[in-house]
SEMAR-500974 format. One line per 4 residues: their letters; for each residue x, y, z of C-alpha. Coordinates in nm, 2 decimals. Layout:
BEGIN
a	X,Y,Z  ...
***
This chain:
BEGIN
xxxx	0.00,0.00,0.00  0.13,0.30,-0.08  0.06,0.65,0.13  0.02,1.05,0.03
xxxx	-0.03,1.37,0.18  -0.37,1.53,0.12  -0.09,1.78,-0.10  0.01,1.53,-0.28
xxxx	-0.32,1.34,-0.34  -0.45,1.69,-0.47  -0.19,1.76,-0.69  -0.21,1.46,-0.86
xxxx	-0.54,1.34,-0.82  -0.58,1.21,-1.18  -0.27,1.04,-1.15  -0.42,0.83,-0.83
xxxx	-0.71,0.77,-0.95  -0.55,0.58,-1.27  -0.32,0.35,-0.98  -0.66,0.32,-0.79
xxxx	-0.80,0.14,-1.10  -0.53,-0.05,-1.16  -0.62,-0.21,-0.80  -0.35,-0.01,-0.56
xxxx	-0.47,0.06,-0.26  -0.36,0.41,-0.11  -0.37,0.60,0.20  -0.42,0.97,0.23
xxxx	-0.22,1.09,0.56  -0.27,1.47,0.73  -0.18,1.68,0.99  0.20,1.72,1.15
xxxx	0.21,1.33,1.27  0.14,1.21,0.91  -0.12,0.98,1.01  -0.35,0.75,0.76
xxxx	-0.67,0.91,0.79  -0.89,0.77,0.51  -0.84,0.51,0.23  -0.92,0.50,-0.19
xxxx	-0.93,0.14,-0.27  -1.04,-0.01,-0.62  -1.42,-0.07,-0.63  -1.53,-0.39,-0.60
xxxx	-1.77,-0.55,-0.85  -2.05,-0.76,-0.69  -2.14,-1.05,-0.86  -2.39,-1.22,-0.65
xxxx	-2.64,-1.05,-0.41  -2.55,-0.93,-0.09  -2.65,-1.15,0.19  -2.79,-1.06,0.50
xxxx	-2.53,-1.22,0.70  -2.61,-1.41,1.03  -2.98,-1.34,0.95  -2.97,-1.46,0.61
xxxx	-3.24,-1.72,0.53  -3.44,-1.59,0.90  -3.51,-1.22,0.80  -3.63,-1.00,0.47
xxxx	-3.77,-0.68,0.40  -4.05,-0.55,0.21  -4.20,-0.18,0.05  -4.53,-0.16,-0.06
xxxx	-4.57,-0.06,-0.39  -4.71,0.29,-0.31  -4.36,0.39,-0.05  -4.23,0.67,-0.17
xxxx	-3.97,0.94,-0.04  -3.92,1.30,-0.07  -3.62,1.42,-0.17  -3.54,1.57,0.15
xxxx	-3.65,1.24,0.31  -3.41,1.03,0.08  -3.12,1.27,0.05  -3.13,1.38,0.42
x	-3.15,1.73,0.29
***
């Protein structure tokens, strides 16, 4: 894994984004201690559903076919 000051990563944010897809795995460091505070890792492509985990098979979820949101509702505006 490689790491990068927030500097760095905006200066040459193109740049990491192109590794990123390539499947490196970076970490963006700040502040005087240099420490890792967030991660860009390569998206991972689902194939199969998501399972519920422990409760898979036991639990589900519905909506009826008239639940709808508002905007603010949905987007937590």
């Amino acid at each position: 894994m490689k790491t990068m000051s927030v500097g760095e990563f905006k200066a040459h944010f193109s740049q990491v984004l192109k590794e990123v897809e390539k499947g490196e795995k970076i970490g963006i460091t700040f502040g005087r201690k240099k420490e890792v505070k967030a991660f860009l890792v390569p998206k991972e492509e689902n194939k199969e559903p998501r399972k519920l985990g422990i409760l898979e098979g036991q639990a589900g979820y519905f909506m009826n076919d008239n639940f709808k949101l508002t905007s603010e509702e949905e987007f937590g505006i």
